[in-house]
PAZAPA-4460 file (N, C-alpha, C; in steps of 0.05 Angstrom, whole numbers, plus 32768, in hexadecimal, padded with zeros to 4 digits):
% residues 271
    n_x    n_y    n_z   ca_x   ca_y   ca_z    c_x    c_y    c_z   seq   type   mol
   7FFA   6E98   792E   7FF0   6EAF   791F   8007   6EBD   7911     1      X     A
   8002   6EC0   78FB   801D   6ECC   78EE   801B   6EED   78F1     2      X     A
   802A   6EF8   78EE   8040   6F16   78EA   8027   6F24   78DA     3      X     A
   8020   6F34   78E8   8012   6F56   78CB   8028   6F5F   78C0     4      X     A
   801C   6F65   78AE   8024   6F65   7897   8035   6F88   789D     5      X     A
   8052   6F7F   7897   8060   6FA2   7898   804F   6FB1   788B     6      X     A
   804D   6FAD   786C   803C   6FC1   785D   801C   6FC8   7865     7      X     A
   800D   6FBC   7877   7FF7   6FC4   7883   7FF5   6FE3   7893     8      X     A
   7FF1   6FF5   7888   7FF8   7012   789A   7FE5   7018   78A9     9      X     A
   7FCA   7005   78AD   7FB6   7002   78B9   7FB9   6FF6   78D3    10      X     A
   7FCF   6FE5   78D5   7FD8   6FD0   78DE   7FDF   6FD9   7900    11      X     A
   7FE1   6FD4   7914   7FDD   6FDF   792B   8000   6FD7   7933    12      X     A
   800F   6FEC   7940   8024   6FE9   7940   802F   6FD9   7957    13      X     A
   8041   6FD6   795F   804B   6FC5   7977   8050   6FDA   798A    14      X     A
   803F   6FDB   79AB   8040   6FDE   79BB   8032   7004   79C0    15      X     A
   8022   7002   79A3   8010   702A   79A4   7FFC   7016   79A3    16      X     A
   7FE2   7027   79A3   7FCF   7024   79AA   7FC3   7025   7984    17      X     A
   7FA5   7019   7977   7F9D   7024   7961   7F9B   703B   795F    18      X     A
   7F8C   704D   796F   7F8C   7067   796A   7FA6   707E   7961    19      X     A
   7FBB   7073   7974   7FD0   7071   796C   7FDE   7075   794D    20      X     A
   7FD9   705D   794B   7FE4   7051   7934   7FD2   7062   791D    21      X     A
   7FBF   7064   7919   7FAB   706D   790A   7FB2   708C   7902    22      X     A
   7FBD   709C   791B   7FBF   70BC   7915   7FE2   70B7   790F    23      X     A
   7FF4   70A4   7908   8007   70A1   78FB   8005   709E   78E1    24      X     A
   7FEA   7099   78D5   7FE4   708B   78BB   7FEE   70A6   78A6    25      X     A
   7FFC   70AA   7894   7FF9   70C3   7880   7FE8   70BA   7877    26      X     A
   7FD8   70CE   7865   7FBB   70D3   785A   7FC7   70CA   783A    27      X     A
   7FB7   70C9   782C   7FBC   70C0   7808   7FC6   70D4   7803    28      X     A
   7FD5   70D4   77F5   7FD3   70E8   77E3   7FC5   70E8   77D2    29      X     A
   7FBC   7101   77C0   7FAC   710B   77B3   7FAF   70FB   7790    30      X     A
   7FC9   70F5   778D   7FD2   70E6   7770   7FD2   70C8   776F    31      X     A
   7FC6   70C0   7788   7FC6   70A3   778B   7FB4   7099   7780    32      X     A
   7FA0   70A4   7772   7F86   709D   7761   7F8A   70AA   7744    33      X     A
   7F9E   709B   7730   7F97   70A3   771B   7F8A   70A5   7708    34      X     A
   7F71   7099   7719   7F55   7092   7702   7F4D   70AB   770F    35      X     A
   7F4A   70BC   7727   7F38   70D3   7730   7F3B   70E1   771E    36      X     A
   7F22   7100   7724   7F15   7117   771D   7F30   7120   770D    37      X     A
   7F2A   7137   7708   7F39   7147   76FE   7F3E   7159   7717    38      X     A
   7F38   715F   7729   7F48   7166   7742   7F5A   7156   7753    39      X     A
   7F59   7140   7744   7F76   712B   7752   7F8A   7121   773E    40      X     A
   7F85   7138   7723   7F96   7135   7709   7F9E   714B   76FE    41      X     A
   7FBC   7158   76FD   7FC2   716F   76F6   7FC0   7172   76D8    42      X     A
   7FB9   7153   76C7   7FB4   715A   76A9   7FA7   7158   769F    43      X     A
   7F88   715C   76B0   7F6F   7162   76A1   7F6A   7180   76B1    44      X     A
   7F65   718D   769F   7F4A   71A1   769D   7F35   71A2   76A3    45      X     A
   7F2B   71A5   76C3   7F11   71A2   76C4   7EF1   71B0   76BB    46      X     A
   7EE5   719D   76C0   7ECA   71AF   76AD   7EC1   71C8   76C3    47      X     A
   7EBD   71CE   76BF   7EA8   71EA   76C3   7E92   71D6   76D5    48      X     A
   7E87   71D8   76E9   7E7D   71D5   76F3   7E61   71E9   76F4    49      X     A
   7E5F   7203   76F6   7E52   7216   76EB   7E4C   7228   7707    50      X     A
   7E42   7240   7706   7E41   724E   7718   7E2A   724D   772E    51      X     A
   7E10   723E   7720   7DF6   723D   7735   7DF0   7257   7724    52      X     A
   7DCC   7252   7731   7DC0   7266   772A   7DAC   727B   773E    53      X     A
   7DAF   728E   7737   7DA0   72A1   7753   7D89   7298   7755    54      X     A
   7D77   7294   7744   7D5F   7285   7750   7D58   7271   7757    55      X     A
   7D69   7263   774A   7D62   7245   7755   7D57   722E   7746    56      X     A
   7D50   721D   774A   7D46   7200   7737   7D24   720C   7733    57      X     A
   7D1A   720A   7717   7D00   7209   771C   7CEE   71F6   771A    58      X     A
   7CE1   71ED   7732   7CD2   71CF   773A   7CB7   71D5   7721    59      X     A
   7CBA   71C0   7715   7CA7   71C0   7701   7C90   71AD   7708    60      X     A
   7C91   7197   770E   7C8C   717F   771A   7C8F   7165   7728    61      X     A
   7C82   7161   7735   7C8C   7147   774F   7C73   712B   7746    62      X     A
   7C81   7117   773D   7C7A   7106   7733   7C7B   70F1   7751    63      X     A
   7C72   70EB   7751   7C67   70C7   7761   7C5B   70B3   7755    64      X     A
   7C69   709F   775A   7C62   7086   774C   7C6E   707C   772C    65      X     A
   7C5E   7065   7728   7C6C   705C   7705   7C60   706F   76F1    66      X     A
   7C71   7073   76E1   7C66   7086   76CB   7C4D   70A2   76D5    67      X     A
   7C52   70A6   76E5   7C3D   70BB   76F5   7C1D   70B2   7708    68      X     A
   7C22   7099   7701   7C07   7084   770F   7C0B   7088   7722    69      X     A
   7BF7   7086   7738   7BF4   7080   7756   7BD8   7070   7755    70      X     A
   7BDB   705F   776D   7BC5   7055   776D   7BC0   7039   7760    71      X     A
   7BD5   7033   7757   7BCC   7012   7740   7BD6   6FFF   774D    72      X     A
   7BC6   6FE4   774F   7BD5   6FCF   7756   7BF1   6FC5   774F    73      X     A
   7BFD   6FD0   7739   7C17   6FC8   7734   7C2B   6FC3   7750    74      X     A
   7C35   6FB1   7749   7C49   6FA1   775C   7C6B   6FA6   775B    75      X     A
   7C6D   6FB5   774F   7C93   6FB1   7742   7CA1   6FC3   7749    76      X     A
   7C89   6FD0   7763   7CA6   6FE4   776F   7CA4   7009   7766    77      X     A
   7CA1   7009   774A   7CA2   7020   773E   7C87   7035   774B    78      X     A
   7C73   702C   7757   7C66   703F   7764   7C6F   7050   777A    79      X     A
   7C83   703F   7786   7C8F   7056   77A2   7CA2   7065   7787    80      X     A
   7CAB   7067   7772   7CB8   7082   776C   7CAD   70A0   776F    81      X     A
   7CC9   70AA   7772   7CC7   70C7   777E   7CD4   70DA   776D    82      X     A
   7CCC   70E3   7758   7CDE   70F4   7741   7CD2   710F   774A    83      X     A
   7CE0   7129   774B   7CE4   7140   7741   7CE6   714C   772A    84      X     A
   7CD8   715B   7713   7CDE   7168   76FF   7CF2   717D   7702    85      X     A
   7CFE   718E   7702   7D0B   71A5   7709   7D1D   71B0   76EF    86      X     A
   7D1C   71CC   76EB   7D2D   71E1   76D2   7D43   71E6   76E0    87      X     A
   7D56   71E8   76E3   7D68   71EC   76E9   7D68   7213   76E0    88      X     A
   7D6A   722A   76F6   7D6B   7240   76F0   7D85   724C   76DA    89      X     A
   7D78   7267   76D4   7D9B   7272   76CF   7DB2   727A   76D6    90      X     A
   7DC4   726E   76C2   7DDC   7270   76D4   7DE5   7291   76DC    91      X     A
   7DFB   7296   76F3   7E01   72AA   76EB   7E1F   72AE   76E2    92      X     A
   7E2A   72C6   76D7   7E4B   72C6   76D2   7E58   72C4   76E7    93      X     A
   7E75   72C8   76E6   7E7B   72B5   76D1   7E7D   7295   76CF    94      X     A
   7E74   728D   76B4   7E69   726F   76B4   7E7D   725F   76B8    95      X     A
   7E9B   7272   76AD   7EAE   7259   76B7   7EBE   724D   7698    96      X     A
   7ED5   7244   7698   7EDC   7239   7680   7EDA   724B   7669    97      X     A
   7ED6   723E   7656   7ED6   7242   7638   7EB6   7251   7633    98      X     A
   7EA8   7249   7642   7E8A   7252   7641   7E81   7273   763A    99      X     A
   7E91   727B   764F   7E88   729F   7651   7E98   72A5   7632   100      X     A
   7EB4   72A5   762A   7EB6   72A8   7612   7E9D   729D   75F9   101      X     A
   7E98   7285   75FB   7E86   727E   75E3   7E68   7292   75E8   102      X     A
   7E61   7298   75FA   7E47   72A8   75FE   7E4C   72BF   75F0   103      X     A
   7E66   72CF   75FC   7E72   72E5   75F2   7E74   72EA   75E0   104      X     A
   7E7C   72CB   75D0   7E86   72D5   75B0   7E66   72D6   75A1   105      X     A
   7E4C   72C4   75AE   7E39   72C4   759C   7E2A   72E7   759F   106      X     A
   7E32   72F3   75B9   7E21   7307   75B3   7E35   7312   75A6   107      X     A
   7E47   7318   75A5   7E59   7327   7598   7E4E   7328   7573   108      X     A
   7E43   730B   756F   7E39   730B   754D   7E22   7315   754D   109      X     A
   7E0A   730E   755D   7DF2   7315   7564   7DE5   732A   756D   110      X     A
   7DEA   7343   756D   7DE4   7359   7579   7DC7   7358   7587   111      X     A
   7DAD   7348   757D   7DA1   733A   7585   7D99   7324   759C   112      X     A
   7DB3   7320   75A6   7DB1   730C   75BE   7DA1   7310   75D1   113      X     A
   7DA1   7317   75DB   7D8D   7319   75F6   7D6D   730C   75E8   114      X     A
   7D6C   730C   75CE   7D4B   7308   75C6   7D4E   72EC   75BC   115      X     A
   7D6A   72E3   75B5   7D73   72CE   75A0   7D7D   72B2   75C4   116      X     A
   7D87   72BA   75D0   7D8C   72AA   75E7   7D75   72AE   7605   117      X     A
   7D66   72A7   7607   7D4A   72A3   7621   7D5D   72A0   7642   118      X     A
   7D76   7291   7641   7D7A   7288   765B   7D96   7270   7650   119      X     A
   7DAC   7279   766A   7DC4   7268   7663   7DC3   7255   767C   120      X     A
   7DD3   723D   7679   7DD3   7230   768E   7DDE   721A   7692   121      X     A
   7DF4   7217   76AA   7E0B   720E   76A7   7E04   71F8   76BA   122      X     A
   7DFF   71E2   76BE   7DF4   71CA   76C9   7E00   71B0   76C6   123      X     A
   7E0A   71A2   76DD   7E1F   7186   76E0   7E33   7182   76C5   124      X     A
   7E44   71A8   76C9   7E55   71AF   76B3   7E4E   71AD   7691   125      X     A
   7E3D   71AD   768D   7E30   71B5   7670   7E25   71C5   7671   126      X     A
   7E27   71D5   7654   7E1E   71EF   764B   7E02   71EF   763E   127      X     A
   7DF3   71F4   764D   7DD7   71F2   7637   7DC2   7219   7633   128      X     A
   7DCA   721C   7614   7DBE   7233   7611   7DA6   7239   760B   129      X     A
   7D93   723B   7617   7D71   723F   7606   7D6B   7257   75F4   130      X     A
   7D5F   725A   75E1   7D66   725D   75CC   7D49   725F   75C3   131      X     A
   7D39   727E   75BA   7D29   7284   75AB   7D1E   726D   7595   132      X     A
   7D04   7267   758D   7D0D   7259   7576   7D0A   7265   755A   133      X     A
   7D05   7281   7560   7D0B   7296   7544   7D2B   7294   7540   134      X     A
   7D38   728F   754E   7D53   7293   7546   7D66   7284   754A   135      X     A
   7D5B   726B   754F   7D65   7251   754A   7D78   724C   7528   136      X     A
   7D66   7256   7519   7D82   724F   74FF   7D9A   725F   74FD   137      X     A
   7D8B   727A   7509   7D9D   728E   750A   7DBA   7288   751C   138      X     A
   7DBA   7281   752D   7DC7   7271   7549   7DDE   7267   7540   139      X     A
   7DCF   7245   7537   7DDE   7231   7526   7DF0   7238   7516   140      X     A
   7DEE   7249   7502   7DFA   724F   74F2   7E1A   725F   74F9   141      X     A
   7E0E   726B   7511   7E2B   727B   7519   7E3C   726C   7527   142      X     A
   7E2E   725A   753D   7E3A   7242   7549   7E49   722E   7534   143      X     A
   7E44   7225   751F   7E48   7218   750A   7E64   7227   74F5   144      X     A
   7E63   723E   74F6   7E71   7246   74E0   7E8F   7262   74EE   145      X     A
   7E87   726D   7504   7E93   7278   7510   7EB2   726D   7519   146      X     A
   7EC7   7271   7516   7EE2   7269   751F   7EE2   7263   7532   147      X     A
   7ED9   727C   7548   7EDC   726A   7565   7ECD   725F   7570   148      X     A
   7EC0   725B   7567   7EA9   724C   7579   7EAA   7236   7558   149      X     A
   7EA5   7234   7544   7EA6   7213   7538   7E96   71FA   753F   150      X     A
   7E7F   7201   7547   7E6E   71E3   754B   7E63   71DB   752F   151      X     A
   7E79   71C7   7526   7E7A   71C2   750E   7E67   7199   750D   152      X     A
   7E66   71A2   7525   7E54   7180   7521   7E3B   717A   752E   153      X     A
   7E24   7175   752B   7E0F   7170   7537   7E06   7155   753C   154      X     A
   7E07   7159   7559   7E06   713B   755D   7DE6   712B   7568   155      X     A
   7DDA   7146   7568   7DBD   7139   7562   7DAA   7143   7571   156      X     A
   7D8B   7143   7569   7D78   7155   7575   7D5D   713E   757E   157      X     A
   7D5D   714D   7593   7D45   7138   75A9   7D2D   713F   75B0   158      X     A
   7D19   7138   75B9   7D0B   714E   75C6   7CF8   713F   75E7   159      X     A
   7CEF   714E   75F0   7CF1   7148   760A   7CD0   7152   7610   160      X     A
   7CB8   714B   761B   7CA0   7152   761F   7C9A   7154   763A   161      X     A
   7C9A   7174   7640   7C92   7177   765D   7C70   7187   7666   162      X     A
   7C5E   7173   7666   7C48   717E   7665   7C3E   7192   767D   163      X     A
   7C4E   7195   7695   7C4A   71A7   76A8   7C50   71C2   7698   164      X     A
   7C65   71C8   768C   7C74   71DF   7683   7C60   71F4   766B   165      X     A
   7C4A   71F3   7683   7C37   720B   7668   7C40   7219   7653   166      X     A
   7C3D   721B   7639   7C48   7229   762A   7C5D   721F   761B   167      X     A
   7C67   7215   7627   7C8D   7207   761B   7C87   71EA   762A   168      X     A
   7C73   71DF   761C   7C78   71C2   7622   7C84   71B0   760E   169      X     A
   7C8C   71B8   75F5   7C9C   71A4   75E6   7CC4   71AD   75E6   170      X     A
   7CD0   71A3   75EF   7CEA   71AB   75EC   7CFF   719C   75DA   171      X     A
   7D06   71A3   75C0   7D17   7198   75B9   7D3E   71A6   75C5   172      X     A
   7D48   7191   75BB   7D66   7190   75CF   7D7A   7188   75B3   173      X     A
   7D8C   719F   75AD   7D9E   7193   75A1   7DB6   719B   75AD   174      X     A
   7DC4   7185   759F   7DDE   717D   75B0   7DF6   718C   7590   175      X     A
   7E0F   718D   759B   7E1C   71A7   7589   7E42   7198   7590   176      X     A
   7E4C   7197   757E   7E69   7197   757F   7E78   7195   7575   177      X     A
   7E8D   71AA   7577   7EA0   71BB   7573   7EB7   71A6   7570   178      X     A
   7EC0   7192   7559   7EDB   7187   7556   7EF8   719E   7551   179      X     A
   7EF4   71B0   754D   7F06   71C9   7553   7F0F   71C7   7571   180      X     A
   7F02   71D1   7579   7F01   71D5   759A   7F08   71C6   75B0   181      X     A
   7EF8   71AE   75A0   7EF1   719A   75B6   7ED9   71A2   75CE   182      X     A
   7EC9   71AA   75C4   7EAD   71B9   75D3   7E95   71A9   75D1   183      X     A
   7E83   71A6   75DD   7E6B   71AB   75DF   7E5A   71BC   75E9   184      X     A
   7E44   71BA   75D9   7E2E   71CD   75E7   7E0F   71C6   75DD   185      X     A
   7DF8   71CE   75F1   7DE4   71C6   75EA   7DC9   71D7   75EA   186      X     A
   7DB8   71DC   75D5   7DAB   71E9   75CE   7D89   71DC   75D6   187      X     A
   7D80   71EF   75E4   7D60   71E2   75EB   7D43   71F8   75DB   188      X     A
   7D38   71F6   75CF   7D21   7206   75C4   7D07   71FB   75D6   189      X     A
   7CFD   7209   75D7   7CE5   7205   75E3   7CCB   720F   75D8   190      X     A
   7CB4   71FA   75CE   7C9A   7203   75C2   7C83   71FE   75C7   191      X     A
   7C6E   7208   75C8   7C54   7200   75D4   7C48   71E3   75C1   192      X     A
   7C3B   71CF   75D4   7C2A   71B9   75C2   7C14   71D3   75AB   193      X     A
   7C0E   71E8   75B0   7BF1   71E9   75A4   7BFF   71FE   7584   194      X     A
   7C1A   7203   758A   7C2B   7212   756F   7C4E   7201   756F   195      X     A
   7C50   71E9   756F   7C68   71D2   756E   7C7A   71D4   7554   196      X     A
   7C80   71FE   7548   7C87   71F6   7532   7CA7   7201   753E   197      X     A
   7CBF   71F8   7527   7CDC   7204   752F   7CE8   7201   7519   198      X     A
   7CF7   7213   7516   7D0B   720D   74FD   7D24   71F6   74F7   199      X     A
   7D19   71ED   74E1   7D31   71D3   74DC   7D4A   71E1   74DA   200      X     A
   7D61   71D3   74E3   7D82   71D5   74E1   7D82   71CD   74C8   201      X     A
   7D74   71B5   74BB   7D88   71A7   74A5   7D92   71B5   749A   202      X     A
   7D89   71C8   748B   7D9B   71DF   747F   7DB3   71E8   748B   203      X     A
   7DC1   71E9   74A4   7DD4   71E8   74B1   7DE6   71D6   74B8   204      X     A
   7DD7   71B9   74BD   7DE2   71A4   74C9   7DCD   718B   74B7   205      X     A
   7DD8   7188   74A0   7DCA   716E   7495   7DC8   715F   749B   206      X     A
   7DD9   7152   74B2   7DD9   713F   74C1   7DB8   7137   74D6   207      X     A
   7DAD   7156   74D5   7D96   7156   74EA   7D7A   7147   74D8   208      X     A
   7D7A   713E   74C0   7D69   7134   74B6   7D59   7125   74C0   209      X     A
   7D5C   710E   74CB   7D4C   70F8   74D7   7D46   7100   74F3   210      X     A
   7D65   710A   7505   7D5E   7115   7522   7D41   711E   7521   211      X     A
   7D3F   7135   750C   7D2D   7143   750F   7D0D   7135   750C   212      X     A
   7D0A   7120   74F3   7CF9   710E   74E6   7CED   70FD   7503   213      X     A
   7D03   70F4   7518   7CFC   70DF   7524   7CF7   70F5   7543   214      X     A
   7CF9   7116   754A   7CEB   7122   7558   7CD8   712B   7556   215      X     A
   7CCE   712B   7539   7CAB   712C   7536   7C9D   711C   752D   216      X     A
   7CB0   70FD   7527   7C97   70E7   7530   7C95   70EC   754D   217      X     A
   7CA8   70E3   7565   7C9D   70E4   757F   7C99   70F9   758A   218      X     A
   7C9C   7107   758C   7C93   711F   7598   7C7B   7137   7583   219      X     A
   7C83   7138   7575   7C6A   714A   7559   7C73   7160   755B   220      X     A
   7C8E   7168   7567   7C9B   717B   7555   7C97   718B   7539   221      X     A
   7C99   71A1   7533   7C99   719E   751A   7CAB   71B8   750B   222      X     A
   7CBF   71A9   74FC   7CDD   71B4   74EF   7CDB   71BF   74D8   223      X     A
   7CCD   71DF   74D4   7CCE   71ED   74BD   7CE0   71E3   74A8   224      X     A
   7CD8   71E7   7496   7CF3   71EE   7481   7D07   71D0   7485   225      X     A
   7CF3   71BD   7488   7D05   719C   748C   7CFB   7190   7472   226      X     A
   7D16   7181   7465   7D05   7180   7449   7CF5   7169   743C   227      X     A
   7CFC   715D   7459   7CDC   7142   7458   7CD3   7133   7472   228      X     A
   7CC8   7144   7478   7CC6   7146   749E   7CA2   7130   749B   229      X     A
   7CB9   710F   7499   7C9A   7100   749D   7C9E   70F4   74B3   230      X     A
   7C96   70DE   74C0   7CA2   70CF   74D1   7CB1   70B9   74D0   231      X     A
   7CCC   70A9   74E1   7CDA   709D   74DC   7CD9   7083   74EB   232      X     A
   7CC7   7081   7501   7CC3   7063   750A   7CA6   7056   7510   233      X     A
   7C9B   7070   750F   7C7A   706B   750E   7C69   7069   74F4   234      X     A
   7C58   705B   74EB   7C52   705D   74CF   7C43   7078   74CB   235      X     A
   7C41   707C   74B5   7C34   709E   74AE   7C1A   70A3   74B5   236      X     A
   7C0E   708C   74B9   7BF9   7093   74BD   7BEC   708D   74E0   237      X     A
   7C05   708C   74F2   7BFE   7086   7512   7BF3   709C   7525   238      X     A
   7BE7   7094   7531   7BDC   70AF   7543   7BE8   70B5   754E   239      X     A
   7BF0   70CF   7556   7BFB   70DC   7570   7C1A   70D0   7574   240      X     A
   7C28   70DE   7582   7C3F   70DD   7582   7C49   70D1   75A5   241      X     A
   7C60   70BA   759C   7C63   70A2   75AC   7C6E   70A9   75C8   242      X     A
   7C7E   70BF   75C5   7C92   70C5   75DF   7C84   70E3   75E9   243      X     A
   7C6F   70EA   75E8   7C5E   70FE   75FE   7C5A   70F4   760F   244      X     A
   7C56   7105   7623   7C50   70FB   763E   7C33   70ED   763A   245      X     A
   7C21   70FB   7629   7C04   70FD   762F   7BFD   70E2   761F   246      X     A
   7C0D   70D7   7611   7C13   70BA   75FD   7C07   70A5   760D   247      X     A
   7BED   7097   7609   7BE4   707A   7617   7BF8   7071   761C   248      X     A
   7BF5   7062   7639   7C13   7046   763B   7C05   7035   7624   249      X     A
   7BEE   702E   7626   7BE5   7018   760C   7BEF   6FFA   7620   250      X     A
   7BE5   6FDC   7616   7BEB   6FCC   761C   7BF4   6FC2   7604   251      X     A
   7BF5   6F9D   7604   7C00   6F93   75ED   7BF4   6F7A   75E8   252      X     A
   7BE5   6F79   75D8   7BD5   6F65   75CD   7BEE   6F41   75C2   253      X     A
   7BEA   6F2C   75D1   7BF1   6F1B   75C6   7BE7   6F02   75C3   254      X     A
   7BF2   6EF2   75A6   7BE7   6EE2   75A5   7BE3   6EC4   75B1   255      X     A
   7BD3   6EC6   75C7   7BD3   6EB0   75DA   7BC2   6EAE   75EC   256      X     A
   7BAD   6E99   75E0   7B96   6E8F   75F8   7B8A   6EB3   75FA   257      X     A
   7B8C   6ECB   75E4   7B76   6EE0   75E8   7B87   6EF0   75FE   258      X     A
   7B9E   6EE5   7609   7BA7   6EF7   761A   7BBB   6F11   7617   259      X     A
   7BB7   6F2B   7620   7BC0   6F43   761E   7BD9   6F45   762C   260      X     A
   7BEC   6F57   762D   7BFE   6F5E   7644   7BF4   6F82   7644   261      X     A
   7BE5   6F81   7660   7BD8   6FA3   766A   7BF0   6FBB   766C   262      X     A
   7BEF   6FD0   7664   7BFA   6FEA   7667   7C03   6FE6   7682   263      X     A
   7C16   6FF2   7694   7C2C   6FF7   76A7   7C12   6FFE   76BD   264      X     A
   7C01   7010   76BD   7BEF   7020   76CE   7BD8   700A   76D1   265      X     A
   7BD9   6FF4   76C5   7BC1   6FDB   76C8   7BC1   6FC1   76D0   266      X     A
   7BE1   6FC2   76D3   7BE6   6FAD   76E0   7BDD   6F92   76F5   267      X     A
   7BDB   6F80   76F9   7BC6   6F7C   7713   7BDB   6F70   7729   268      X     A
   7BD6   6F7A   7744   7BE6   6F70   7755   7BE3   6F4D   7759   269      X     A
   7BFC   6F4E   776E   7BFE   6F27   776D   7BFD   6F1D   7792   270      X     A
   7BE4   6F30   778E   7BE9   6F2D   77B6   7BC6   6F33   77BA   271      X     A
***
């Protein structure tokens, strides 16, 4: 049997016991991982993590199963899922970082704020501000043109369909950043399915043209003052919009021996 290895510090010594040997071990140091966090690197800056919020997460909905099905023969597993909806509450001060200044500086332009910002909220270190949608252009514009704050680039707008969320079930999400700075930040509006209207950026951010085109094909958004707000992957004349919740799964007709491939919820088991 050959020799352990000197450099083994695991390695059980000659004539102590492991236990021994083990409370001799020094511990890592902390710089021995130069790929770690930014708490095991004195030359990053870490993010803001954010403060939590006094109230808490708000449970919107608890999903079971594939696509919200229960009950279907499907076989593939996706019926034992177990999803949670949840809002993440507001944050409170201070948020930490660069954040509380950029809030500061917008009310500081806005005398308005409190009517112009709904709720801040500082979540797995991103900044996300919700945001009236009366004063959504108003917003942009200062974020956009303001020295310190400079969110001079838009990097694009989404939208998100939460049919539990009475009232504010359509949410569009834009994303914001600051090549000055080196910042991000992210903007959420929120609008009812039965009044889905909001003011277009393009006038601020020309770039938002199609973002915007291809959030009210799927979702049916709809972007005031957009200056050709038709749809961009669905033909003009398709029904209903593709990425709602309330959207048929639909199946898929192919050509072969008359045979179909059934919607996710129709599946037939193989047992």
């Amino acid at each position: 049997m050959s020799e352990k290895d000197p450099g083994d510090r695991n390695a059980q010594a000659p004539g102590k016991s492991a236990d021994e040997t083990k409370e001799q071990t020094p511990p890592t140091p902390p710089d021995a991982h130069p790929g770690g966090g930014p708490e095991e690197r004195g030359d990053l800056e870490p993010t803001p993590a954010g403060p939590g919020s006094a109230d808490g997460p708000r449970i919107l909905k608890v999903s079971q199963g594939m696509f919200g099905q229960t009950g279907t023969p499907d076989t593939s597993g996706y019926g034992r899922l177990h999803q949670v909806t949840e809002f993440p509450g507001p944050s409170q001060r201070p948020y930490g970082g660069w954040y509380d200044a950029a809030i500061d500086r917008i009310a500081a332009l806005m005398p308005n704020v409190g009517q112009v910002i709904t709720k801040v909220v500082i979540d797995r270190g991103d900044l996300t501000v919700h945001v009236d949608r009366d004063h959504l252009l108003e917003l942009v514009k200062i974020l956009r043109d303001d020295a310190q704050l400079r969110f001079e680039f838009f990097s694009g707008v989404s939208g998100v369909h939460y049919p539990a969320d009475e009232g504010h079930e359509l949410h569009a999400v834009y994303h914001l950043g600051s090549m000055t700075h080196n910042r991000r930040i992210r903007l959420e509006v929120s609008v009812p399915e039965a009044d889905p209207h909001l003011p277009s950026v393009v006038s601020v951010y020309p770039s938002a043209d199609w973002h915007e085109r291809e959030t009210f094909d799927m979702f049916g958004m709809i972007f005031d003052g957009h200056p050709h707000l038709t749809r961009i992957l669905m033909p003009d004349d398709w029904p209903g919009h593709p990425q709602r919740k309330d959207y048929p799964l639909g199946g898929i007709p192919v050509e072969y021996k008359g045979a179909t491939i059934p919607s996710p919820d129709n599946r037939r088991s193989y047992n």
